[in-house]
ZATORSE-692402 format. One record per residue (C-alpha): residue in three letters; x negated, y negated, z negated. Coordinates in steps of 0.2 Angstrom, whole numbers, plus 5000, padded with zeros to 4 digits. Layout:
residues N
ALAXYZ;...
This chain:
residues 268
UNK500050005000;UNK499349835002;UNK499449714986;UNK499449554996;UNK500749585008;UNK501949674994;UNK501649524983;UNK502049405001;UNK503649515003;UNK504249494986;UNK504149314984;UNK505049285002;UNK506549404996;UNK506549384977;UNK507849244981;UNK509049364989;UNK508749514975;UNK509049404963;UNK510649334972;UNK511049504973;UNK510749544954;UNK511549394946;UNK513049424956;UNK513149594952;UNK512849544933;UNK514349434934;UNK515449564940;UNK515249704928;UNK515149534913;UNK516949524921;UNK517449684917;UNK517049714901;UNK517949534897;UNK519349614903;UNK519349764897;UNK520049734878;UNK521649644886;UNK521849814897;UNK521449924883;UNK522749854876;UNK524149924889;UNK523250034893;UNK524650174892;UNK525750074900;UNK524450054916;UNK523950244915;UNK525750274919;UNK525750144933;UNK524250224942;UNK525050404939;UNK526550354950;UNK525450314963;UNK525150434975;UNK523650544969;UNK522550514985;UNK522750314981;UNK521850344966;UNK520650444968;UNK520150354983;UNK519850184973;UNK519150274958;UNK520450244946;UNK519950364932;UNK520850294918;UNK520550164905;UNK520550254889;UNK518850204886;UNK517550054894;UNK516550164904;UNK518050244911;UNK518650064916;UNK517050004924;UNK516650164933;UNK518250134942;UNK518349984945;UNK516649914948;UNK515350064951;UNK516650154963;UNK516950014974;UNK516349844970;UNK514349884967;UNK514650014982;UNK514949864996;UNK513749744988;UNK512149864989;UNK512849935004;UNK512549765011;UNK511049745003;UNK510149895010;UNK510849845027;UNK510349675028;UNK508549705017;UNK508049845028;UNK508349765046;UNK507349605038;UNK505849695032;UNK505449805049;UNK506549775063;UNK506649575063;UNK504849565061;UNK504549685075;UNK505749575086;UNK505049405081;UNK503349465084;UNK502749445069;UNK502549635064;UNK500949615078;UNK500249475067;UNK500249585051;UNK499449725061;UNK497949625069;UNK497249585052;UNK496549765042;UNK498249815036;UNK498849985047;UNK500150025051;UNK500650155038;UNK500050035024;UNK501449905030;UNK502950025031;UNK502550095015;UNK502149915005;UNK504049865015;UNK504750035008;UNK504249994991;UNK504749814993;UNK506449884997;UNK506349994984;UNK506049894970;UNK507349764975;UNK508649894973;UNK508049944956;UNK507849774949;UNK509649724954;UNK510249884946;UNK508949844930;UNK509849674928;UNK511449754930;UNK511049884915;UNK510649714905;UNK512049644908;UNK513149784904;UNK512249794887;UNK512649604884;UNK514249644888;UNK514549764877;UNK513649674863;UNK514949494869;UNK516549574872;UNK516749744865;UNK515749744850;UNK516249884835;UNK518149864840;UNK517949964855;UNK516950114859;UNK515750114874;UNK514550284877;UNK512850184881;UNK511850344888;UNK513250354900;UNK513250204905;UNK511450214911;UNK511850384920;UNK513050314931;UNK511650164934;UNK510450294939;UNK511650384950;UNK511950224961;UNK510150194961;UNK509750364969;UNK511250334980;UNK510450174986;UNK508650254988;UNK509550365001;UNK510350245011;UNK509050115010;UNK507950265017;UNK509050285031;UNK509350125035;UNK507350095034;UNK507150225046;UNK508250155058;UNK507349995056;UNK505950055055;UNK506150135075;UNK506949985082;UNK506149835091;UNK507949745090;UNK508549655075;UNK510449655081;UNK510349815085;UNK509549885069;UNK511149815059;UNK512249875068;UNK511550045069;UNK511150045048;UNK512849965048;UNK513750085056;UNK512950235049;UNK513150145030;UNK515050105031;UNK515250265042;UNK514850365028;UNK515850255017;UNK517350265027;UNK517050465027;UNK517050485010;UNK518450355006;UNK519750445020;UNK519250625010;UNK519950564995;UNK521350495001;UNK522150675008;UNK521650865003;UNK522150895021;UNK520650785026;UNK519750805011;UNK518350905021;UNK517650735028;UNK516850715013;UNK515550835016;UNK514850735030;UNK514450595019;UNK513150545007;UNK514250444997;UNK515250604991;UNK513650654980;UNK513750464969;UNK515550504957;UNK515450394943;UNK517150454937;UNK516350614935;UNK514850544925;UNK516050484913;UNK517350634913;UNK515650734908;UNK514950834923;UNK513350874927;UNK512850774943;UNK510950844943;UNK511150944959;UNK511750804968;UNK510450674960;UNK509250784964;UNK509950774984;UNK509950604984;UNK508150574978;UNK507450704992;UNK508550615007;UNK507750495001;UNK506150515000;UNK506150605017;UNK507050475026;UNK505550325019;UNK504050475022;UNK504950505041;UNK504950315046;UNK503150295039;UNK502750405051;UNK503550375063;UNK503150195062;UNK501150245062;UNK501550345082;UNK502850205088;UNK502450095104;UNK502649925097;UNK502949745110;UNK501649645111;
């Protein structure tokens, strides 16, 4: 990895991360000041969601709100924090490979002493460690949170909480490695994005339309996005098999656009 242009590459995106990672903060400090007026009601909103059609809730995560992590693993890890990092591992991944191919300046960085497998992996890891700081501040948050708004009144299972954070930061890891990789073989930016796009929101789509159906429900196997269930974090259930998928898709997808990126004809 080269220091200098990893320490270059975080201080021209640190802005956006932390864009990123404050608004993410916001949103889960929003749902735990909510969630004492819902707990509240709570069995009068359980019963609401129960005469919805099962698909319907399942689809949007709604996994009841007996308890805060419940809550937030509905309504924030199974939907909101999905389409932000989605976004994020998008936009990040066409910036870092693909728009500096296309403006040329990918050519630059390689006529000084970096190689090119030094620059794809120092962008990997710049990539990488965006998504796990945004995730890190969200963690804080949701301990300040818990500390501002739930206090000893309401329970809140902390080791869960950080489970269902690490979930969606292998989650991201694999698609930000796919999206890399797409970025990573492609001289156009436009095109990039709307090839990591399509593939991100594709899978997202996939796994949403599963849920929705058990006649369709088979979808879901042909998405990455079926392995990230907060819900089931919380309900208790061991998610090490598909962790341990996640990491390996992964870590391939970042080792296969590395190399790749190293045998690649690149513009002039």
């Amino acid at each position: 990895m080269n220091a200098t242009l990893y320490k270059q590459m975080m201080k021209v995106n640190m802005k956006g991360f932390m864009n990123y990672a404050f608004g993410s903060a916001f949103y889960i400090l929003l749902m735990f000041w909510l969630y004492p007026g819902i707990a509240k009601n709570s069995g009068a909103i359980d019963e609401l969601v129960q005469s919805m059609p099962q698909g319907v809730g399942k689809a949007f995560g709604f996994n009841g709100f007996g308890s805060a992590e419940a809550f937030i693993s509905g309504e924030y890890y199974g939907l909101i924090l999905v389409l932000i990092l989605s976004i994020l591992c998008v936009q990040v991944s066409t910036q870092l490979m693909a728009r500096l191919v296309d403006q040329g300046s990918m050519a630059y960085l390689l006529s000084t002493k970096a190689t090119r497998g030094r620059v794809a992996l120092t962008q990997a890891a710049v990539l990488t460690t965006g998504l796990f700081l945004i995730l890190a501040i969200t963690t804080i948050a949701g301990y300040a949170g818990n500390a501002w708004f739930l206090g000893d009144e309401y329970a809140f299972d902390t080791s869960t909480f950080i489970q269902m954070n690490a979930a969606a930061f292998l989650l991201f890891f694999a698609v930000g490695g796919i999206s890399f990789l797409v970025s990573a073989l492609s001289n156009d930016e436009k095109k990039a994005l709307g090839i990591s796009g399509a593939i991100t929101f594709g899978f997202f789509s996939l796994d949403l339309l599963g849920k929705i159906s058990e006649n369709i429900n088979w979808m879901r196997s042909l998405s990455i996005f079926s392995l990230y269930q907060p819900g089931e974090i919380v309900n208790g259930k061991d998610m090490l098999a598909s962790s341990i998928i996640l990491a390996a898709i992964g870590i391939i997808t970042f080792a296969l656009a590395i190399a790749l990126f190293r045998k690649r004809d690149l513009p002039l």
